[in-house]
Residue, then its C-alpha position, 0 to 999 in steps of 0.5 A: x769893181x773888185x769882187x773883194x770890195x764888193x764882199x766887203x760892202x756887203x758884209x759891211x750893210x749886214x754886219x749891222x742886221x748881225x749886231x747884238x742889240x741893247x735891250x731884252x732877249x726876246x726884243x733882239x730875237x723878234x728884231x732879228x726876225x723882222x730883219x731876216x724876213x726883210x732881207x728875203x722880202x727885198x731880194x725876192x723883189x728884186x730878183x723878180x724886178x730882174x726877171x721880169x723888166x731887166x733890171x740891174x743884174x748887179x743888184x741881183x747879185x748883191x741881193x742874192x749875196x745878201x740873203x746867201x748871208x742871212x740863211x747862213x746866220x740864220x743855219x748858224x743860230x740854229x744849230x748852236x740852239x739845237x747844240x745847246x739844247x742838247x747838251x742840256x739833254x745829256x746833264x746829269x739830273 
């Protein structure tokens, strides 16, 4: 399998979890949350069912991409809030 097409499934599967959502604000952001916290819940079970019984190394592989790419998002959000947060900080009042 090519590693580019390997890249592009999985940002294929969490470009959907990434997706703004119709609704209100504080929906999407607890859906977001529920969604990171699932994509760390089924890597660290497959990366335990790897460890422990062998189990396929390629979905370890495609675990730990997955969740590489969900803390990435989640670092992103943080410091644009942070960033935001700021700004607001040094406005004139």
């Amino acid at each position: 399998m090519d590693i580019s097409s390997l890249v592009a499934q999985n940002y294929a599967a969490s470009k959907t979890a990434t997706a703004p959502e119709q609704g209100s604000g504080q929906n999407a952001l607890a859906t977001a949350a529920g969604s990171f916290m699932s994509t760390l819940q089924a890597s660290e079970t497959t990366a335990m069912q790897a460890m422990t019984t062998g189990a396929d190394p390629h979905a370890l592989v495609e675990a730990l991409a997955q969740t590489e790419l969900a803390v990435q998002t989640a670092v992103t959000v943080r410091d644009r809030v942070v960033e935001a947060y700021q700004e607001i900080l040094r406005m004139p009042v």
